[in-house]
N, C-alpha and C positions, 0 to 999 in steps of 0.2 A: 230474349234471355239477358239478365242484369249481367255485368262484368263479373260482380262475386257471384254470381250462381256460375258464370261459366269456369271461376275460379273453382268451385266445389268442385265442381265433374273431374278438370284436370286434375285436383288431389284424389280426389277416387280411383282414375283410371291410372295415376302413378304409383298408388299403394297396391291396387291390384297387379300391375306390372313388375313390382319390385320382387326379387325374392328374398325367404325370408329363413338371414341365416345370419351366424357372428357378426359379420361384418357390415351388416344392412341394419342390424337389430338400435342403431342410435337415431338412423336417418329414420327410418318407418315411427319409430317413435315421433319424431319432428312431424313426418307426416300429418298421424295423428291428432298431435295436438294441433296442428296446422287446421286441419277437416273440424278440429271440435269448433275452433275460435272461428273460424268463417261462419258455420252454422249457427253459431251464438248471436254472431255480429248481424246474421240473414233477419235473421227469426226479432232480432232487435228493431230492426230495419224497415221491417216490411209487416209484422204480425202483432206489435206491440198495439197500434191504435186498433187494428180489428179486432184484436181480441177482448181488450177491453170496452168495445162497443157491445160487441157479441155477449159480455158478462152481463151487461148493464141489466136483463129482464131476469137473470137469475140469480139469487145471493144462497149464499152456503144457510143450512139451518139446522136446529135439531143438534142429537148428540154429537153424531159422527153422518158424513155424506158417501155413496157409495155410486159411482160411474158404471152404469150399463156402456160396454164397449164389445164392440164387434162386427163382422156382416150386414149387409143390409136382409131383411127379410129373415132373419134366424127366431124372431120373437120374441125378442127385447119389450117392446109397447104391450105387449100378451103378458110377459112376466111382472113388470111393473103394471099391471094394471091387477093384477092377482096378487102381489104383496102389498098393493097400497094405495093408498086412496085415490091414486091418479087416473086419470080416464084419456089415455095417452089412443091416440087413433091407429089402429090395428087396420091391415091387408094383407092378401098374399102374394104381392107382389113389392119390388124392392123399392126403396126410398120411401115408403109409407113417413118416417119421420123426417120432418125435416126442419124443424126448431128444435130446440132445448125443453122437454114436458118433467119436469120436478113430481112427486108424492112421497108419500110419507109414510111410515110401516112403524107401526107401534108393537115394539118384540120386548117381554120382562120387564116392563117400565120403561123401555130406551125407546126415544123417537130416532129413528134412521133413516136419514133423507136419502132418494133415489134419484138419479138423472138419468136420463135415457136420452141418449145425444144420436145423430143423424149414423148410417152404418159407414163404418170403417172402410175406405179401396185400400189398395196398392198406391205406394207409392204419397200417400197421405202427410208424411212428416217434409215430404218438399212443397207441400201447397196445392195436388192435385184433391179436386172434389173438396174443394174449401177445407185440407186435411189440417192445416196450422189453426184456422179457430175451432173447427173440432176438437183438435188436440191439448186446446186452450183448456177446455172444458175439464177433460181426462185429469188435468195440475188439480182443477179443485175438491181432487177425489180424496177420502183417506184413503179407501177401498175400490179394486178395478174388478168389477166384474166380467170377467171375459167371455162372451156368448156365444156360443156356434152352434151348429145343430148335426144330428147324424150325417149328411150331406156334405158337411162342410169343415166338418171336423180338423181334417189335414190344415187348413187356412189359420191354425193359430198358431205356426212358423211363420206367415207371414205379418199378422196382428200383432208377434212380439217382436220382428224384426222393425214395422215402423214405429213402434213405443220406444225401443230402443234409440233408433235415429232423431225420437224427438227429444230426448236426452230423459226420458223417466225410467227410470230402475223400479221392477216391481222384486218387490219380497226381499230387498238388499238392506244393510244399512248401510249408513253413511261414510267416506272412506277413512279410515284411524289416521289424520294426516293433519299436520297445523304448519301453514305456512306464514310467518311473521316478515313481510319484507322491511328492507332497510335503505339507509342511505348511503352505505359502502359494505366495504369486505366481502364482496362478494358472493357466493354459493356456498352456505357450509349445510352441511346434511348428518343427520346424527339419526341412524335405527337403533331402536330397542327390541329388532328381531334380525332373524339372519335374513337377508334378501336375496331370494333365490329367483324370483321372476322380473327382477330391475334390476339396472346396473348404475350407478351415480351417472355416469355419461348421459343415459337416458333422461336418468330425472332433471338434468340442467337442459336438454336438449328440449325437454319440452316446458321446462320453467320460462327460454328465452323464446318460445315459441308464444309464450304469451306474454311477454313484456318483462319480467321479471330477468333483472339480473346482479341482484342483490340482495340475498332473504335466508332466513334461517329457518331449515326445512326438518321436523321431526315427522318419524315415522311408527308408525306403531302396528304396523300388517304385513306380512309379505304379500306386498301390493303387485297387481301388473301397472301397466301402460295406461288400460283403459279406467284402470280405478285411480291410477294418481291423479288422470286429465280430470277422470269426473271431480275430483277434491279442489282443482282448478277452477273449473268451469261455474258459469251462474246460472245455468237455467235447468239443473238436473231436479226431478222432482221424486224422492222415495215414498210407495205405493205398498200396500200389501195386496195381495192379486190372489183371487178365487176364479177354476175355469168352471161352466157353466154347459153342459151339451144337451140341447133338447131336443126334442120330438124322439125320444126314446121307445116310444111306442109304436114308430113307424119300422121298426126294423126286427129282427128276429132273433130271438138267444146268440145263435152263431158270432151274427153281424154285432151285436152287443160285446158279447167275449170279444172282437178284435177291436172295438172302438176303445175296450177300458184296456187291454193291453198295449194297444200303442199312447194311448195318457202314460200310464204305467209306465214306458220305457221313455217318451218324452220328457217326464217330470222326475220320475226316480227321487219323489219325495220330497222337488223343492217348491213344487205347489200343490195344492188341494186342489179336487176335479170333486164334481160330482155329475151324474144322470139324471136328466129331467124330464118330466112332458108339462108341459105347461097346459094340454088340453086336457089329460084327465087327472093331473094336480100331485101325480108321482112325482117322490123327491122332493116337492116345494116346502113341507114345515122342515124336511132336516136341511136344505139348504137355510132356511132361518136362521136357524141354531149356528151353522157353519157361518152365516158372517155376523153373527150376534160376537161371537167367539175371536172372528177376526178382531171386531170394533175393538178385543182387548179393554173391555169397561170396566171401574171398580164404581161400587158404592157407599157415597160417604152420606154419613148422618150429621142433622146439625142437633143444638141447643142452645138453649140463651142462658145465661150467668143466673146461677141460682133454681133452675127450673129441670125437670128431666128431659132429655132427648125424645126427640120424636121420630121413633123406631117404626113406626107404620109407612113413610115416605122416604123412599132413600133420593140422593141428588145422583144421578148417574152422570160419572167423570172418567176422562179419558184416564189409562195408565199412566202414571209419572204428573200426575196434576197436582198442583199448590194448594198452599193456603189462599195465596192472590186468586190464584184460580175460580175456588170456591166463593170469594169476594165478590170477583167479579162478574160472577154468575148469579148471585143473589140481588146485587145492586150495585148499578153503576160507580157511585159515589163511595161504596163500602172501603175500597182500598187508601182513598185518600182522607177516611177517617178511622182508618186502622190504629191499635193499639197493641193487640199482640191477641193471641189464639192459645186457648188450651185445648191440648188434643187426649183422646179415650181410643186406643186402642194399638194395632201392632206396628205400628208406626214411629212411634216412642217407649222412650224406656222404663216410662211410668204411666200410668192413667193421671191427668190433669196437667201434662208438663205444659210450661211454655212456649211456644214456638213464634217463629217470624214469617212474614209471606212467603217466603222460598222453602218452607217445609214442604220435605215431598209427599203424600200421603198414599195408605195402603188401603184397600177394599175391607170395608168395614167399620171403618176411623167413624170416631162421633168428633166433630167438631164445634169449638165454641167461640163465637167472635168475640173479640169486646170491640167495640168501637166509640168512635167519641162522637158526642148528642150534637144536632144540626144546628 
């Protein structure tokens, strides 16, 4: 064991130790941010060239990418190999996978790429069962699908406790927090809400926990601890997460009724579950639908100067995508011979306005480029 790992363990087993009340509530913060920046520093350290080795045979494609995550042997390779064109090697026994097998699922016009990555242990986000380039994998996800089966169901307390430890937030967004450091004056801290789960103490305590001791800190949440550190931190990754339980046809109404009430009381709404069997194909198109929906896609139309839109092919684009966006999508070169964009539809305040690359655009926008001739 490295020094900084045996450092980790001591900050774990001293947070665990500590109690947690008024008067500990500055130090346990320090902790924290103490445990974040080690594992940042580890994960730097030790998982930056494997991961990027580990990448090298797989490249993101397609609209949006979505990460099969989970158990081994739950049927991940069965489900990806039923949404899409992959021919991912199935068993029933565990470790069946053990590369990275990519396919592809053509839903509404949107291609949506699939990964199906080696199954998830315990204890994964410190490096057991190769869990850091596994995990590596999980960053290039928009979408986590989380897979477990009747069996196994209870194990996604532990599936999201190591997501968590590898610093990805599923279903969050990003913390309302802008930290500008400086070269004097100090710590000043200015909220634009009442903070009722920090204290200033805190927030400097874990500011100096990471080097900062000088910076102009605005806040715009009633943040905890763990949400300022992550506003800190560099290797958090925000995911939106669908859970996923199959072989549903292996159990009985009863056993059914308790599997969706305990989701039900697990989730309480802050993620989508659904039922599946992946062998006789229950559940499989309304899960489509469900992470079609996740992907969050709008449809934009183009046209050229002079000519009417071509409304039979829409360009499917992520929420909150550009004009650069759509630029860049069409042709490499397009942006750096841009001129300006007029846009048709709810996006602007007239039909034909003119816009610049960082126009945001809405589902259903007909776009028109001008560009200047090669």
């Amino acid at each position: 064991m490295s020094s900084l790992e045996e450092r980790i363990k001591q900050v774990e087993e001293e947070i665990k130790k500590t109690p947690v009340n008024k008067a500990t509530e500055a130090h346990l913060a320090k902790l924290k941010a103490k445990l974040a920046r080690l594992r940042e520093e580890l994960e730097l350290n030790k998982a930056k060239k494997k991961a990027s080795r580990a990448r090298e045979g797989v490249k993101k494609t397609g609209d949006a990418t979505v990460v099969l995550v989970g158990p081994p042997s739950v049927g991940k390779s069965s489900l990806l190999n039923k949404l899409t064109d992959a021919e991912s090697k199935t068993g029933d026994y565990a470790f069946t996978t053990t590369t990275i097998i990519p396919g592809m699922m053509e839903y509404k016009g949107a291609k949506i790429q699939f990964l199906d990555i080696p199954g998830l242990i315990s204890n994964a986000a410190s490096g057991v069962g190769g869990g850091k380039e596994i995990l590596s994998y999980v960053r290039m996800g928009d979408i986590l699908l989380i897979m477990v089966d009747v069996y196994t169901y209870t194990m996604i307390n532990e599936i999201m406790k190591e997501l968590y430890a590898a610093g990805i937030r599923i279903n969050e967004s990003p913390p309302k927090v802008k930290v500008v450091k400086k070269d004097g004056g100090s710590i000043q801290i200015y909220s634009r809400v009442n903070l009722t789960n920090i204290s200033e103490e805190m927030i400097k305590s874990v500011l100096h926990e990471f080097k900062i001791h000088n910076a102009e800190v605005v806040v715009e949440e009633d943040i905890t601890v763990e949400r300022f550190i992550d506003a800190l931190a560099r290797n958090r990754a925000y995911l939106k997460g669908l859970v996923v339980v199959n072989k549903i046809d292996m159990v009985g109404r009863e056993e059914r009724a308790e599997i969706e009430e305990w989701l039900k009381k697990k989730f309480d709404g802050g993620m989508d579950y659904i039922l599946v069997s992946v062998e006789t194909g229950e559940g499989l198109e309304k899960l489509k639908e469900m992470v079609y929906k996740l992907c969050d896609f709008i449809r934009i139309y183009t046209k050229k100067p002079g000519e009417a839109p071509n409304l039979k092919e829409a360009m499917i684009m992520k929420r909150g995508s550009t004009v650069r966006d759509v630029c860049e999508k069409i042709r490499s070169d397009y942006v750096e011979r841009f001129k300006f964009a007029r846009v048709f539809g709810s996006s602007v305040k007239f039909d034909g306005q003119r816009v610049g690359l960082d126009h945001v655009l809405e589902d259903g926008d007909i776009v028109e480029l001008n560009v200047s001739r090669v």
